[in-house]
C-alpha positions in Angstrom: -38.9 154.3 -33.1 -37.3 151.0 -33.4 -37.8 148.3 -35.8 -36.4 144.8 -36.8 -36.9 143.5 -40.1 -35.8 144.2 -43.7 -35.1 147.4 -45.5 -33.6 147.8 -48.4 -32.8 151.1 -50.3 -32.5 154.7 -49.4 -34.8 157.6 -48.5 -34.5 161.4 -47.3 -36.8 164.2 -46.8 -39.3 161.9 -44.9 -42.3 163.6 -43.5 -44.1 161.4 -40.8 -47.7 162.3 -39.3 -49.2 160.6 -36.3 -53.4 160.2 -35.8 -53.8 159.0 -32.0 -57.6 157.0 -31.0 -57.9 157.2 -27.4 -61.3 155.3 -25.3 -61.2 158.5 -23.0 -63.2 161.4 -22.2 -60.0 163.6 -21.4 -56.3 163.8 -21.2 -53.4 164.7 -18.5 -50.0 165.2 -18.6 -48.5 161.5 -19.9 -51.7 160.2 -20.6 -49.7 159.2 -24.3 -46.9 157.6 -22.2 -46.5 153.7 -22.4 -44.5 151.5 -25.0 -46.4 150.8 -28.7 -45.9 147.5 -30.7 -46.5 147.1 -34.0 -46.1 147.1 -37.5 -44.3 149.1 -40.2 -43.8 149.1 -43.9 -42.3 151.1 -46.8 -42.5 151.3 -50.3 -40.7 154.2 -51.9 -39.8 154.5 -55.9 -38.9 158.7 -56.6 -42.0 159.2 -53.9 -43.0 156.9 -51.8 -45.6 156.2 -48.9 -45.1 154.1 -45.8 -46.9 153.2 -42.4 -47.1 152.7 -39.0 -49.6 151.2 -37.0 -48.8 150.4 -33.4 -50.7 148.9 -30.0 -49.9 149.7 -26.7 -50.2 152.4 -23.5 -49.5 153.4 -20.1 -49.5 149.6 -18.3 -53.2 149.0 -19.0 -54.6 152.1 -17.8 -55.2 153.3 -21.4 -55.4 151.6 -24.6 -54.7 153.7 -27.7 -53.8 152.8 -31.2 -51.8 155.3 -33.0 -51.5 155.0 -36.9 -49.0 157.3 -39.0 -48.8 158.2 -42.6 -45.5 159.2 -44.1 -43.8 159.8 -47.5 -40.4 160.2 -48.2 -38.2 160.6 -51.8 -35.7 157.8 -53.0 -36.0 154.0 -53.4 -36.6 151.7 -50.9 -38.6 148.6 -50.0 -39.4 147.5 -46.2 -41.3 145.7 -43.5 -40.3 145.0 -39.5 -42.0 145.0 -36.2 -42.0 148.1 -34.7 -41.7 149.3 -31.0 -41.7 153.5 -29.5 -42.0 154.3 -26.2 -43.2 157.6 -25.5 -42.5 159.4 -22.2 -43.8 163.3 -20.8 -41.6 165.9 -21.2 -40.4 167.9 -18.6 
């Protein structure tokens, strides 16, 4: 994942889940593919929480909107735009 914007602080032991809302009635290999654009933001004092929530997929042909939850120990403060591109494995 990239991001541009401000963070301040420091964080370890992060722990990041992904929820993915797909329009489709089924799935093939690199239906997830595409480029995501979003937003992100932290806010972390001992434990702290932050979130992703990103726009995007595969050039039109599907449009999903994945949201992540994640927590993470140490202090920190931040906010950016965010951007991942996912491709299949092979």
């Amino acid at each position: 994942m990239k991001r541009l914007g401000i963070d301040f602080g420091y964080t370890s032991h992060g722990r990041l889940v992904w929820a993915v809302f797909a329009p489709t009635a089924g799935y093939h290999r690199g239906s997830l593919g595409g480029t995501y654009v979003g937003a992100a933001a932290e806010a972390t004092l001992g434990a702290g929480i932050g979130a992703n929530v990103l726009l995007g997929g595969t050039e039109g042909s599907i449009h999903l909107q994945t949201i992540s939850v994640q927590g993470q120990i140490g202090i920190n403060v931040a906010a950016a735009g965010a951007t991942v591109t996912l491709k299949a494995a092979d």
